[in-house]
HTML snippet that shows the backbone in 3Dmol.js (N, CA, C, O; Angstrom):
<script src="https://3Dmol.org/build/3Dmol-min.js"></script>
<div id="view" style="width:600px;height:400px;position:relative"></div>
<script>
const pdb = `
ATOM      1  N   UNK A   1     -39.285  50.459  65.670  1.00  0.00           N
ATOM      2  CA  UNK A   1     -39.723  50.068  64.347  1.00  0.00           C
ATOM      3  C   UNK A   1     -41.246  50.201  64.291  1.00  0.00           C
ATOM      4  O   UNK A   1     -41.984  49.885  65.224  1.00  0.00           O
ATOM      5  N   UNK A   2     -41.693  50.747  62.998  1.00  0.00           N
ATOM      6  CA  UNK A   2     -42.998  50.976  62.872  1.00  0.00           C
ATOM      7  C   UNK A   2     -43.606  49.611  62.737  1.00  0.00           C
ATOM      8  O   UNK A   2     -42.879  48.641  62.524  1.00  0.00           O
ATOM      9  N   UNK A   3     -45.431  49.444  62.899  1.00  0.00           N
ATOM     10  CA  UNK A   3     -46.023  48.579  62.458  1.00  0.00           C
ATOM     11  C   UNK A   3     -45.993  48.241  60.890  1.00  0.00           C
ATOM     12  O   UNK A   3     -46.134  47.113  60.419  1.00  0.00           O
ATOM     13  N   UNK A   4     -45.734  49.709  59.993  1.00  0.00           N
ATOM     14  CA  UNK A   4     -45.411  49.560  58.974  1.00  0.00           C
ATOM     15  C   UNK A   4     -44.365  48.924  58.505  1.00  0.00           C
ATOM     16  O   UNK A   4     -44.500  48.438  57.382  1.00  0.00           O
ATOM     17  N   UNK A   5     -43.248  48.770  59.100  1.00  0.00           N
ATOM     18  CA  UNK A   5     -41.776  48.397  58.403  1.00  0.00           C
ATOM     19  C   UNK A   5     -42.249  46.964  58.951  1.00  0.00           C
ATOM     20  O   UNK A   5     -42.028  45.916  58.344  1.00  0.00           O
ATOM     21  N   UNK A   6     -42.949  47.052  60.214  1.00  0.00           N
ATOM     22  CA  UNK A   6     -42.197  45.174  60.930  1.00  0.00           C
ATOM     23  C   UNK A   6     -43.597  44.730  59.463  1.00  0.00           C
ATOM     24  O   UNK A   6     -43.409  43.706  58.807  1.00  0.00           O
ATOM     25  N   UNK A   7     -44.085  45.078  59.347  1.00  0.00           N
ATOM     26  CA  UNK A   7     -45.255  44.681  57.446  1.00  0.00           C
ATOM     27  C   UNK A   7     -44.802  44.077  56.873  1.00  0.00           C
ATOM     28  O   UNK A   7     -44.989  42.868  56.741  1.00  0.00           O
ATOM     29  N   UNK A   8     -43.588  45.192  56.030  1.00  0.00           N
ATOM     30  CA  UNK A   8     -43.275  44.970  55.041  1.00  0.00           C
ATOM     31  C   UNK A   8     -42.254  43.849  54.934  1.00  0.00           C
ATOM     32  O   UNK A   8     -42.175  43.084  53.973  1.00  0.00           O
ATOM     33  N   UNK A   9     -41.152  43.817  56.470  1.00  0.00           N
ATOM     34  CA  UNK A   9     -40.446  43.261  56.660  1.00  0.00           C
ATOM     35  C   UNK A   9     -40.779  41.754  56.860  1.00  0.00           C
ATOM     36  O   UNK A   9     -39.849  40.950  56.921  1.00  0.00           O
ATOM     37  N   UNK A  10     -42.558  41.189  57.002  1.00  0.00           N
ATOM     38  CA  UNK A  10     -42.563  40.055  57.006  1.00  0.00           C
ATOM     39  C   UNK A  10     -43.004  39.569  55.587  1.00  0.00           C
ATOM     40  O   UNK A  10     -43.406  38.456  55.247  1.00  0.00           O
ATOM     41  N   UNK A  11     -42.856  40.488  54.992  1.00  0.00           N
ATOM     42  CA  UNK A  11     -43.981  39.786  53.369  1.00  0.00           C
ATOM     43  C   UNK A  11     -42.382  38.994  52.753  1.00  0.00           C
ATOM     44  O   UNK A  11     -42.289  37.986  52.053  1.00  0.00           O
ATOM     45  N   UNK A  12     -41.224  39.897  53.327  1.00  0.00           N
ATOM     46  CA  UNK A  12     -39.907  39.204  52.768  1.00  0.00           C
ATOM     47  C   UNK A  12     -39.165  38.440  53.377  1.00  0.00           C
ATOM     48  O   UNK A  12     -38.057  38.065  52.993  1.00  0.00           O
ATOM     49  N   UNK A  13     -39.889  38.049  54.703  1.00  0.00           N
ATOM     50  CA  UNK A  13     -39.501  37.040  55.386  1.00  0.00           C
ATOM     51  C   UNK A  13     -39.901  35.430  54.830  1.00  0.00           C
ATOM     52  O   UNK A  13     -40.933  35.244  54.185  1.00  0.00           O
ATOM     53  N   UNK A  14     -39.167  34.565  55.091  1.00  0.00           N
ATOM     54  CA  UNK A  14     -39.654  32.986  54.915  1.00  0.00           C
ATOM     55  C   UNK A  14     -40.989  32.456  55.004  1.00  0.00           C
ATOM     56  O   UNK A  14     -41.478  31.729  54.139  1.00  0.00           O
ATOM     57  N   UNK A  15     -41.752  32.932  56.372  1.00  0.00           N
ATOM     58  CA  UNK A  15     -42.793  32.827  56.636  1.00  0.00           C
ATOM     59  C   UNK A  15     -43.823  33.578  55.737  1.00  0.00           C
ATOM     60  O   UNK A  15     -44.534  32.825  55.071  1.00  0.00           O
ATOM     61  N   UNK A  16     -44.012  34.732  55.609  1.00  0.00           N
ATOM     62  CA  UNK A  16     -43.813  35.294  54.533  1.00  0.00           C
ATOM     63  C   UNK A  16     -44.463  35.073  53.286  1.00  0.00           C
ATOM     64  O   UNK A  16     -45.515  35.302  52.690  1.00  0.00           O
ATOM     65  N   UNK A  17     -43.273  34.482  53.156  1.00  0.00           N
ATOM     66  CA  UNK A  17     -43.626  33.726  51.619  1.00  0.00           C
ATOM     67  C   UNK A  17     -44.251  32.488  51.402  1.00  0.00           C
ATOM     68  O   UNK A  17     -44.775  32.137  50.346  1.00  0.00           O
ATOM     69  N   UNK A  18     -44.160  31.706  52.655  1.00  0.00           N
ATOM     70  CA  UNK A  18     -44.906  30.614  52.888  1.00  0.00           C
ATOM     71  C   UNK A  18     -46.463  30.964  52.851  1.00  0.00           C
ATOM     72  O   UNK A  18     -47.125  30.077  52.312  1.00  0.00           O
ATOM     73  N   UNK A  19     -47.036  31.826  53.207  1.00  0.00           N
ATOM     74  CA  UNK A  19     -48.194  32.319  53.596  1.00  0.00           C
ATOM     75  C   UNK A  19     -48.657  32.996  52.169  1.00  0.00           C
ATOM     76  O   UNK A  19     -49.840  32.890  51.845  1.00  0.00           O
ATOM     77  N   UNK A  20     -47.904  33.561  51.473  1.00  0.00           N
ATOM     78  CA  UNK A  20     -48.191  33.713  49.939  1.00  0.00           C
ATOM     79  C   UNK A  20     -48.248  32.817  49.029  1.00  0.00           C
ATOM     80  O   UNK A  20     -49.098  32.737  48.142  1.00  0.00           O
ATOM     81  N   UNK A  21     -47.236  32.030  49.240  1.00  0.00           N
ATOM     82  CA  UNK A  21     -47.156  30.696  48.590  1.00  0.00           C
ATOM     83  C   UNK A  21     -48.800  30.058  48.774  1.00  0.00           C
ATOM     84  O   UNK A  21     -49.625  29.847  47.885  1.00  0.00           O
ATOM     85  N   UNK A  22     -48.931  29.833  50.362  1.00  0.00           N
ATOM     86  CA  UNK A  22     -50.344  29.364  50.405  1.00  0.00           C
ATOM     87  C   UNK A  22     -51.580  29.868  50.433  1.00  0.00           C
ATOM     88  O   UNK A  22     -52.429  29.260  51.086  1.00  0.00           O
ATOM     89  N   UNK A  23     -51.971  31.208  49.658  1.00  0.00           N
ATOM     90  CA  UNK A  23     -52.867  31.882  49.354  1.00  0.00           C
ATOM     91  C   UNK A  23     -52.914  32.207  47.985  1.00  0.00           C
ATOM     92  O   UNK A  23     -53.946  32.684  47.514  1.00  0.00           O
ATOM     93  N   UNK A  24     -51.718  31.963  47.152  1.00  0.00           N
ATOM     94  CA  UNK A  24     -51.868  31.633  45.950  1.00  0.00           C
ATOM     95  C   UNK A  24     -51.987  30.459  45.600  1.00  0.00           C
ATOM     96  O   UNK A  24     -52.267  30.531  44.403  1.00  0.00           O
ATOM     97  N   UNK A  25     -51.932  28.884  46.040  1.00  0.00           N
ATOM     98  CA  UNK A  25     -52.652  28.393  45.800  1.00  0.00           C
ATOM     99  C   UNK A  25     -53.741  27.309  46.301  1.00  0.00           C
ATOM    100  O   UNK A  25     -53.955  26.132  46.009  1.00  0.00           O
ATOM    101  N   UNK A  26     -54.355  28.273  47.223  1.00  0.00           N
ATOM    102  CA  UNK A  26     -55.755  28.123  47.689  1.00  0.00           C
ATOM    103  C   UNK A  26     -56.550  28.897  46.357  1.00  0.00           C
ATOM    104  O   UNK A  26     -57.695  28.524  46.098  1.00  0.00           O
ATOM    105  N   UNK A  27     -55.945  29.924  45.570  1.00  0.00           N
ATOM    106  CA  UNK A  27     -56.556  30.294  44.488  1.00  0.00           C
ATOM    107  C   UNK A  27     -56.444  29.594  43.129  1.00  0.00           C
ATOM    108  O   UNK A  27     -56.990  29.972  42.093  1.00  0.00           O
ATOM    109  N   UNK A  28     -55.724  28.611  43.268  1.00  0.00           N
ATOM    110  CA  UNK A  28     -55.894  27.517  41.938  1.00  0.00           C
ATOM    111  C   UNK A  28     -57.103  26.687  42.577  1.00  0.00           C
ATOM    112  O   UNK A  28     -57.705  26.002  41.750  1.00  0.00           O
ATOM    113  N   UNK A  29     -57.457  26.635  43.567  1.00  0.00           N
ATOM    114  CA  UNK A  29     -58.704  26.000  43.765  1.00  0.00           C
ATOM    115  C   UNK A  29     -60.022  26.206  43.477  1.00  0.00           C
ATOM    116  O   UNK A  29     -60.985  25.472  43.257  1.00  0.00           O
ATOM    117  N   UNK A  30     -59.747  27.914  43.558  1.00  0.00           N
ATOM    118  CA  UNK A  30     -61.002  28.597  42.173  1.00  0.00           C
ATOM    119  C   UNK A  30     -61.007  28.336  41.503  1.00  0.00           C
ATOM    120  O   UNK A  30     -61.995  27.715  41.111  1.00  0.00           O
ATOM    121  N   UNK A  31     -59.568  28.609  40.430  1.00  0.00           N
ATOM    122  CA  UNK A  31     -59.080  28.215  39.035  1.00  0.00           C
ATOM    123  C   UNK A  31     -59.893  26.848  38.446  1.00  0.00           C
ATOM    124  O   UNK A  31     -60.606  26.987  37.452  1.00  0.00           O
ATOM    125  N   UNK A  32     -59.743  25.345  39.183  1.00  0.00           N
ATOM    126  CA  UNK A  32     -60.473  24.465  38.549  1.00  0.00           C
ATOM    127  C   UNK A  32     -61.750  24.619  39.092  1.00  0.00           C
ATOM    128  O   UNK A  32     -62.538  23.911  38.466  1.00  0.00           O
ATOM    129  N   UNK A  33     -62.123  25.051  39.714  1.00  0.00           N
ATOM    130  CA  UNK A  33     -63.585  24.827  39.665  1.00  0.00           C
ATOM    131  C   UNK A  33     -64.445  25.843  39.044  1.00  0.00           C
ATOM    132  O   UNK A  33     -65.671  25.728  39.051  1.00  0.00           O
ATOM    133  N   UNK A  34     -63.747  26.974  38.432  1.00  0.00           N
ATOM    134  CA  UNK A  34     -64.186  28.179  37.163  1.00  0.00           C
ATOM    135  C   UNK A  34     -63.985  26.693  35.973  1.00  0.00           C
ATOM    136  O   UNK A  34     -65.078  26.264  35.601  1.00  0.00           O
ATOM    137  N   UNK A  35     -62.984  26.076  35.502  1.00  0.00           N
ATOM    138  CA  UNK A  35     -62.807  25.204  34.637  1.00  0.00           C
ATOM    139  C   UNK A  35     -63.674  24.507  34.230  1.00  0.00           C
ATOM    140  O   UNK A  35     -64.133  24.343  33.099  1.00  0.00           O
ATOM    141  N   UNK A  36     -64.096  23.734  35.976  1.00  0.00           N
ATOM    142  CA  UNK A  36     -64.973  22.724  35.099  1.00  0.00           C
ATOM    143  C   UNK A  36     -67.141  23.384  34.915  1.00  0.00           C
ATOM    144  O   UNK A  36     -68.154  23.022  34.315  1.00  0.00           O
ATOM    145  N   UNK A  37     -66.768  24.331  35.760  1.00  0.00           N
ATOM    146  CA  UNK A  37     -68.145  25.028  35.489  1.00  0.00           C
ATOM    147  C   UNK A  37     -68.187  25.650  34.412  1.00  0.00           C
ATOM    148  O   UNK A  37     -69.214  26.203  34.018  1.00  0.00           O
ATOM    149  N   UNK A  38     -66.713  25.654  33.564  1.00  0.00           N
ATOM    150  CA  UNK A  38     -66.777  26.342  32.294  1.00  0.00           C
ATOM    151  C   UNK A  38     -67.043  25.205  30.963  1.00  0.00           C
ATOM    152  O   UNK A  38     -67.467  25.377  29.820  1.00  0.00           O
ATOM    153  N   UNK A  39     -66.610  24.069  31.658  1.00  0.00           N
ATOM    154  CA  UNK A  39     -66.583  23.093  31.093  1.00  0.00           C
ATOM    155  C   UNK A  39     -68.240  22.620  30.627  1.00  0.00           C
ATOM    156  O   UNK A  39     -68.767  22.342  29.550  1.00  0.00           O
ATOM    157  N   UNK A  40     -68.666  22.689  31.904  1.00  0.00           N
ATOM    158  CA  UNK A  40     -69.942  22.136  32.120  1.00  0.00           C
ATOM    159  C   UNK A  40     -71.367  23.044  31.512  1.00  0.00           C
ATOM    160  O   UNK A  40     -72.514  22.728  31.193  1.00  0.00           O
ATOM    161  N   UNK A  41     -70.483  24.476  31.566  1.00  0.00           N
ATOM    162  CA  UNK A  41     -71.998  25.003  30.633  1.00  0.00           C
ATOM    163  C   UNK A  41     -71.528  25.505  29.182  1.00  0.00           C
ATOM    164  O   UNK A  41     -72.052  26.412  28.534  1.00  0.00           O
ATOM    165  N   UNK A  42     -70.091  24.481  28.703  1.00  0.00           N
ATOM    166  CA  UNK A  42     -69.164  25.134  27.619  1.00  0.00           C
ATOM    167  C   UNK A  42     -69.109  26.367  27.444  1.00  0.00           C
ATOM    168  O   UNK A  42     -69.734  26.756  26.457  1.00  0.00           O
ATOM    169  N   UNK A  43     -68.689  26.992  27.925  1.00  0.00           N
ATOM    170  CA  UNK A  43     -69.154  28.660  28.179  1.00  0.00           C
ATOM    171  C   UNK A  43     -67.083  29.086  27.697  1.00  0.00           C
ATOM    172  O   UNK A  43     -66.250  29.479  28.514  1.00  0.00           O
ATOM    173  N   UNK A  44     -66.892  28.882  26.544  1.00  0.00           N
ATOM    174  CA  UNK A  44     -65.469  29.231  25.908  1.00  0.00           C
ATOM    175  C   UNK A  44     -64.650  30.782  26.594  1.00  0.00           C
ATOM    176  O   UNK A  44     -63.457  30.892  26.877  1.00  0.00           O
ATOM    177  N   UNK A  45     -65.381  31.502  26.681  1.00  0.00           N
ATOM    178  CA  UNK A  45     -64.811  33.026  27.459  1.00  0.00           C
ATOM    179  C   UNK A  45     -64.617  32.767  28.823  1.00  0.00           C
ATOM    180  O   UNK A  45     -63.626  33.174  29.430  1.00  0.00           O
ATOM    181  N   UNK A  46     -65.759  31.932  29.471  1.00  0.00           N
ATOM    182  CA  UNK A  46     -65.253  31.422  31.052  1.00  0.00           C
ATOM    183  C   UNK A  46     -64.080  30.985  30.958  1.00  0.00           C
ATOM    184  O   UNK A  46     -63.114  31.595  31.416  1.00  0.00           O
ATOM    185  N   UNK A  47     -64.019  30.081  30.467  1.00  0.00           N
ATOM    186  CA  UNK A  47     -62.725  28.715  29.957  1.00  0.00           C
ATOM    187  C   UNK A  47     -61.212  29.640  29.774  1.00  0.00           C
ATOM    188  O   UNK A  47     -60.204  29.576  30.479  1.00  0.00           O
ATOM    189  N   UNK A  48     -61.403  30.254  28.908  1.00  0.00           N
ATOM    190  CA  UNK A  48     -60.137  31.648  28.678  1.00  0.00           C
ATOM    191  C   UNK A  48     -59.228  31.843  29.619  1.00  0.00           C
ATOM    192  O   UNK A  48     -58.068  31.536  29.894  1.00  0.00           O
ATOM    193  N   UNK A  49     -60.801  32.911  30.333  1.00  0.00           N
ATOM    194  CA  UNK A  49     -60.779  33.412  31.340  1.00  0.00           C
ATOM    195  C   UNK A  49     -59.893  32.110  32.463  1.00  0.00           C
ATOM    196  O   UNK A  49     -58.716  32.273  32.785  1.00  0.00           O
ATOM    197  N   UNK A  50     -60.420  31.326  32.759  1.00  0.00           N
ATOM    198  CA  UNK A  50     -59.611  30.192  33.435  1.00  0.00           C
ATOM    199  C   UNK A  50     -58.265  29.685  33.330  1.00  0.00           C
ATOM    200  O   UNK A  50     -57.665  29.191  34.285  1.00  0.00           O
ATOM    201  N   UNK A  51     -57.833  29.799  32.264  1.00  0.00           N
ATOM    202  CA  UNK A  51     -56.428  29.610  31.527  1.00  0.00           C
ATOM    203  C   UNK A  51     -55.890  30.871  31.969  1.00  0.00           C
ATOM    204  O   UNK A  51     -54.954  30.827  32.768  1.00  0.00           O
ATOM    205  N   UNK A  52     -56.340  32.027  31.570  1.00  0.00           N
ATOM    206  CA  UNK A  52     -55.450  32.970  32.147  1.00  0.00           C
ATOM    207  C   UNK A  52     -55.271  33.107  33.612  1.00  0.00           C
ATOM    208  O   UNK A  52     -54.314  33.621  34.191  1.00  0.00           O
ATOM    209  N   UNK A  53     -56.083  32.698  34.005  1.00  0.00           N
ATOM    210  CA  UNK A  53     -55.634  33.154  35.403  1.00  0.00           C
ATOM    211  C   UNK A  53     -55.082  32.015  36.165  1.00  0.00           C
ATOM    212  O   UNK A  53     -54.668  32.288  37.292  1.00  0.00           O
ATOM    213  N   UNK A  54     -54.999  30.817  35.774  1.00  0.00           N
ATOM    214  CA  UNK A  54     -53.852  30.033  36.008  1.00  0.00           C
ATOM    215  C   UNK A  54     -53.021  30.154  35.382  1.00  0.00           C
ATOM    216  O   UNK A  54     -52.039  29.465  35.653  1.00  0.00           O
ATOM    217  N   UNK A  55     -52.950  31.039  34.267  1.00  0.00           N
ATOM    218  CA  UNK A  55     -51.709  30.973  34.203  1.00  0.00           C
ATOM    219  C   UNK A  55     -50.452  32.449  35.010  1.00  0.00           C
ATOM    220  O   UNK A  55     -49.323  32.926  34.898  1.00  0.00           O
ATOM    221  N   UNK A  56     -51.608  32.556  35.711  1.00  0.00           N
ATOM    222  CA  UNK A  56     -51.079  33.904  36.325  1.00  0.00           C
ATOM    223  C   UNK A  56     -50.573  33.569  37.746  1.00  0.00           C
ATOM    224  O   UNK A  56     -49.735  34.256  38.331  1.00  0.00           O
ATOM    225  N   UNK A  57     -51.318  32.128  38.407  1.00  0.00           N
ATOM    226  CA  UNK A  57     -51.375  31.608  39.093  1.00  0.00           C
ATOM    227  C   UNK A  57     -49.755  31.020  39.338  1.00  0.00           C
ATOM    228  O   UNK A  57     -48.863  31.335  40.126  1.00  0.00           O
ATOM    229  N   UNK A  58     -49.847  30.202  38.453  1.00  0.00           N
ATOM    230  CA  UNK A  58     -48.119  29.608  37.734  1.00  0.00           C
ATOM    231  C   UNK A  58     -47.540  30.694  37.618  1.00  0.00           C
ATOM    232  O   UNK A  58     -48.597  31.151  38.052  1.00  0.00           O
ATOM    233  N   UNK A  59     -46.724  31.833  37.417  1.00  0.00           N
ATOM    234  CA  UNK A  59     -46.368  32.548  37.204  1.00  0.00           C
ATOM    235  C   UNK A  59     -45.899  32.837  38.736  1.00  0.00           C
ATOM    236  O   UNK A  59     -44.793  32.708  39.260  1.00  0.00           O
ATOM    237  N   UNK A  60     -47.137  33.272  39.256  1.00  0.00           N
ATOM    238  CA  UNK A  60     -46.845  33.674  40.682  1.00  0.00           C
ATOM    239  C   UNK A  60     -46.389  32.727  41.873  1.00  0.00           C
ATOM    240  O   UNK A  60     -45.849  33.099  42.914  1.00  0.00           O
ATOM    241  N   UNK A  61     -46.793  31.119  41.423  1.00  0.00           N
ATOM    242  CA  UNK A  61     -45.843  30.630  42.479  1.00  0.00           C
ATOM    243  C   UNK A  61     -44.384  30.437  42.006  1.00  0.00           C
ATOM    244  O   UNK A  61     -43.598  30.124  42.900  1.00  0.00           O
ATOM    245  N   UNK A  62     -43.892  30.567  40.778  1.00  0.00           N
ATOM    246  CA  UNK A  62     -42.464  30.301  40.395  1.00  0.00           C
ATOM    247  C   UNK A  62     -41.898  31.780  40.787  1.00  0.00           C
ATOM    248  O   UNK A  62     -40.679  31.939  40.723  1.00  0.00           O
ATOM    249  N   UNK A  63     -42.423  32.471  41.042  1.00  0.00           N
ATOM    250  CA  UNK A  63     -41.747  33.692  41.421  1.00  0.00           C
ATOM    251  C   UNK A  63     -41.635  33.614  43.149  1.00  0.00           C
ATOM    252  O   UNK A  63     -40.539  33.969  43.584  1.00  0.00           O
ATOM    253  N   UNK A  64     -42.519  33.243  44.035  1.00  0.00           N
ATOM    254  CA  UNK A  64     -42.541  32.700  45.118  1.00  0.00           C
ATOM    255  C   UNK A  64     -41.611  31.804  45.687  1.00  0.00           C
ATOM    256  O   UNK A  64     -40.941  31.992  46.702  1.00  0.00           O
ATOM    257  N   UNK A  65     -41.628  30.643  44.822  1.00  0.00           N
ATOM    258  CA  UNK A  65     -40.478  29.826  44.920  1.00  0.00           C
ATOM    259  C   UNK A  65     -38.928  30.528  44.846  1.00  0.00           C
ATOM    260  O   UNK A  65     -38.101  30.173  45.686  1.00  0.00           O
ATOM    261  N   UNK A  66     -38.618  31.384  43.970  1.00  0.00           N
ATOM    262  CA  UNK A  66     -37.806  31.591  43.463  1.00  0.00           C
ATOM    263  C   UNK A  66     -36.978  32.641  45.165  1.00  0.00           C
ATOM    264  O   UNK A  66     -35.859  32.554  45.670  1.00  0.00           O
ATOM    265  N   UNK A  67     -38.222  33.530  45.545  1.00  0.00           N
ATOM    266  CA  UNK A  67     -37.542  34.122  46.549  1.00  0.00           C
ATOM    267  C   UNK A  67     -37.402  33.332  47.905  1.00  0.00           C
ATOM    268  O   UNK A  67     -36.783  33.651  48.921  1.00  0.00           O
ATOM    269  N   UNK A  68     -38.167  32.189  47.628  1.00  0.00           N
ATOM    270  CA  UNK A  68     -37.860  31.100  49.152  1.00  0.00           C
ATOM    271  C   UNK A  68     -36.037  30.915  48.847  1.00  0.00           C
ATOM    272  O   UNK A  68     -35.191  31.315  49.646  1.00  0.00           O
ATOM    273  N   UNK A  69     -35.734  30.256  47.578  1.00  0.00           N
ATOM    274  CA  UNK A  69     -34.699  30.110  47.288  1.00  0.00           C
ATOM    275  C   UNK A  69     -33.644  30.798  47.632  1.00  0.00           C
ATOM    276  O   UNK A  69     -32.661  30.299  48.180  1.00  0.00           O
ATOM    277  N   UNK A  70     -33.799  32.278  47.267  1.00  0.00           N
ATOM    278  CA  UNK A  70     -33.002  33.190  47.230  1.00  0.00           C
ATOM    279  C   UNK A  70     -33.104  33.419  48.877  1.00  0.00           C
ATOM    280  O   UNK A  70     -31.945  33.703  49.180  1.00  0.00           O
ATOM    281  N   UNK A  71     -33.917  33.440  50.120  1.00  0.00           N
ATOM    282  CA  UNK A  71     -33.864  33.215  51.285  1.00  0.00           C
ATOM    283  C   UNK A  71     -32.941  32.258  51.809  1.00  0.00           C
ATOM    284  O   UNK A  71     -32.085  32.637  52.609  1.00  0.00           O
ATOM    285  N   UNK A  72     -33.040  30.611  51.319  1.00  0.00           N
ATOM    286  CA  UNK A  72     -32.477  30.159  51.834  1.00  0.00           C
ATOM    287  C   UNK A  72     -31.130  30.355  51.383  1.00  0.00           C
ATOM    288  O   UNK A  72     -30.367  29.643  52.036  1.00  0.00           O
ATOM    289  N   UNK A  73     -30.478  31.124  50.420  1.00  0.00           N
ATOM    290  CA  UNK A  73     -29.374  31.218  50.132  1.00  0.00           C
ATOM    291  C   UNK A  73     -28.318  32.277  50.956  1.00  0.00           C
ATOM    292  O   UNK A  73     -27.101  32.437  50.867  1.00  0.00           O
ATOM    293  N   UNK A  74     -29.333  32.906  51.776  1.00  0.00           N
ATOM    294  CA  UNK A  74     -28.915  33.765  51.919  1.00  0.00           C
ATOM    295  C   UNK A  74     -28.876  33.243  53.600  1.00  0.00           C
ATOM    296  O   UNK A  74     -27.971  33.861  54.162  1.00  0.00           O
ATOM    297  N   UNK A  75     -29.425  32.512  54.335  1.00  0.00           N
ATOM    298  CA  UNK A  75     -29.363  31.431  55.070  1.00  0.00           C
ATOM    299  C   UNK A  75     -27.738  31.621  56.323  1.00  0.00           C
ATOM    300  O   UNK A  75     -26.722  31.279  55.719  1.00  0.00           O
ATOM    301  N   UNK A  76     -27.570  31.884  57.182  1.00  0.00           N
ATOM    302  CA  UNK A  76     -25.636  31.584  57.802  1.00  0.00           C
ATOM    303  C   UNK A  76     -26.313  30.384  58.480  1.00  0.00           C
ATOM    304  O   UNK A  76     -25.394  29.842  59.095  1.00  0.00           O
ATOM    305  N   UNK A  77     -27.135  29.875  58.633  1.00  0.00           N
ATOM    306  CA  UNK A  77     -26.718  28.741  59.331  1.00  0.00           C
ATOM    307  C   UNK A  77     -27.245  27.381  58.561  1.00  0.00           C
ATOM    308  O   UNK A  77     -27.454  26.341  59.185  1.00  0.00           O
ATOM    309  N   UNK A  78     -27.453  27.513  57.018  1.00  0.00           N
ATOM    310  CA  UNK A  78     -27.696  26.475  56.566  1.00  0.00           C
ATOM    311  C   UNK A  78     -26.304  26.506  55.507  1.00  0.00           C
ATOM    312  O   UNK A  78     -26.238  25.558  54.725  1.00  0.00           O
ATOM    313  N   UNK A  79     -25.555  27.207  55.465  1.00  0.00           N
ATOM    314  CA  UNK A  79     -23.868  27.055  54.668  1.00  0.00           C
ATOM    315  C   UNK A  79     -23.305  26.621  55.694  1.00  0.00           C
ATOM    316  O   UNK A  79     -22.104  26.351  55.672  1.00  0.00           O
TER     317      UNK A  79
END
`;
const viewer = $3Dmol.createViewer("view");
viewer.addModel(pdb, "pdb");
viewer.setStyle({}, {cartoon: {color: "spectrum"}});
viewer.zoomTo();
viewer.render();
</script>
């Protein structure tokens, strides 16, 4: 097996996704602190800008979640 496949083969592993899970949100930790620096110099396009990308944030861990799920479903020794 290539270095390439054993790659790809861990981004869809459990671990995986744990490690995505927790690098997306180590990036909501930008998210509020763009917020309140948007807050703080009322700067409305920062602020936007902040909303969208939490909300991209949200987006991406319910999709995260969703394939932990579909992992553990797929699980033989947790049925």
């Amino acid at each position: 097996m290539s270095t390439l496949q054993k790659a790809k083969g861990f981004r869809k592993s459990k671990a995986g996704t744990y490690l995505s899970l927790g690098t997306t949100l180590f990036g909501a930790v930008n998210v509020v602190k763009q917020v309140r620096k948007a807050r703080g110099e009322d700067d409305a396009l920062l602020l936007v800008d902040a909303v969208v990308s939490a909300a991209a944030i949200a987006t991406g861990v319910a999709l995260l979640v969703r394939e932990l799920r579909r992992i553990g479903d797929d699980d033989v020794l947790l049925g």
